[in-house]
C-alpha positions, 0 to 999 in steps of 0.5 A: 461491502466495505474494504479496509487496508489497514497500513503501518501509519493509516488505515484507509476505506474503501466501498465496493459495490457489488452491483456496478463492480465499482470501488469507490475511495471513501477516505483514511484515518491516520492512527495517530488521530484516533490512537492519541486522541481520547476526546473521540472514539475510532467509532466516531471517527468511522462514522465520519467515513462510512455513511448511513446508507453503506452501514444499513448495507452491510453487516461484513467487511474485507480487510487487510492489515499489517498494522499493530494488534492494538489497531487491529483489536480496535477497529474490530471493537469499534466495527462490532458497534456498528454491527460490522464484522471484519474477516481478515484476509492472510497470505497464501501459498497459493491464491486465485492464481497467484503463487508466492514466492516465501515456499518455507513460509508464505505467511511471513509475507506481508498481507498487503504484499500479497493483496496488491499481487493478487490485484495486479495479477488481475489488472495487468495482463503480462509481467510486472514490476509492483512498486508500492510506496508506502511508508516502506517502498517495497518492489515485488516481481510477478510473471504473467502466469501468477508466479512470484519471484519475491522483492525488496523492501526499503524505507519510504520517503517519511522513514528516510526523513525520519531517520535523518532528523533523528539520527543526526544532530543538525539536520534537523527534522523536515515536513513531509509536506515538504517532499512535494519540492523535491527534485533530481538536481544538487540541493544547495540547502540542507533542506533541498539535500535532504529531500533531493537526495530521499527523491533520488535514493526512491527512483534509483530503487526503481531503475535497478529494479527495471534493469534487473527485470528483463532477466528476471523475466526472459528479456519478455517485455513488463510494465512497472506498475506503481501504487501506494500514498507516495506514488503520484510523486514517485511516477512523475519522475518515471519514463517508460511502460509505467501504470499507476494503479492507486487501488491495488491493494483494494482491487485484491480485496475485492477479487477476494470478496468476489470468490468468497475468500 
């Protein structure tokens, strides 16, 4: 079955095949390639993803979006060509023994926050501390017995870049492909500033969240687990009880699929 995350700047695919329980990556497309470019269909571009063998496989795919209604109507239009439908999972009060923390409305918590709970409710067998970074780099605090304490969401390494660049009048704008060179130490450029001082405002989000933990859950030991585009960065410049799990969100998807939710 075909999985789809679709996020706030890519969408990202994955195959998950029933009979090995096996999830294999299959690739990402960045909106702005297809959304901009009208030399391509999304279509064609899909088809550079997924292959033959898995489209004569499946006629249904599993998604997950948080994603503008116009990416959302596309990749449903574009699918339909090659005879795919997607079912859209949405976030519950309650789902496979996970409980959300949003009483008065759990739908207003992101889906893909709510994927990555149900796959790390899976794969993690005590409490957790899940950091997806992202375009945002949300935390979210889940208890062994499923239950979620809530989270916070704070702006991801290419959002801090970007309000740099643009809201200041001579810092000037720089690549994210730059980030790589980033590292906890005083920046002795405005470049190396920049991109030292984004480093240290993530990981300072992680270790108030590890601190915060133990009373969150009872002084009962936890693992921090880290996901998402930017987390082999972030985990690099992690010590402790730290599991990266780079599919979680697809994990959840599959459990979905696997109890025909």
């Amino acid at each position: 079955m075909l999985l789809i995350d679709a996020g706030n700047t890519r969408c990202k695919f994955a195959w998950w095949d029933k009979h090995t329980d096996s999830i294999q990556w299959l690739g990402a497309i960045e909106h702005q390639h297809w959304l901009n470019d009208l030399s391509r269909s999304l279509k064609d571009i899909l088809l550079g993803v997924i292959n033959s063998e898995q489209l004569e496989d499946t006629k249904e795919a599993l998604g997950v979006s948080v994603a503008s209604v116009q990416v959302v109507d596309t990749l449903n239009q574009s699918l339909a060509e090659l005879g795919i439908n997607v079912r859209w999972q949405r976030t519950r009060a309650t789902q496979l023994g996970v409980v959300n923390a949003y009483r008065e409305k759990p739908e207003a918590l992101g889906a893909d926050r709510w994927l990555a709970l149900l796959g790390c409710h899976k794969a993690i067998t005590g409490h957790a501390v899940i950091i997806d970074a992202g375009t945002a780099l949300t935390v979210d605090w889940l208890t062994r017995d499923g239950q979620h304490l809530g989270g916070w969401i704070v702006p991801g390494r290419q959002l801090m870049l970007n309000a740099l660049g643009q809201g200041t009048a001579q810092l000037g704008n720089v690549p994210i492909e730059q980030s790589a060179q980033a590292k906890l130490e005083p920046g002795v450029s405005t470049r190396e500033g920049m991109l030292h001082g984004i480093e240290a405002s993530l990981i300072g989000v992680v270790y108030e969240a590890a601190k915060l933990s133990p009373s969150l859950f009872n002084d009962e030991a936890f693992t921090v687990v880290v996901t998402g585009g930017d987390s082999e960065q972030l985990a690099s410049h992690l010590s402790g009880n730290i599991c990266r799990i780079d599919d979680l969100t697809f994990k959840g998807l599959r459990l979905c699929a696997d109890n025909g939710q």
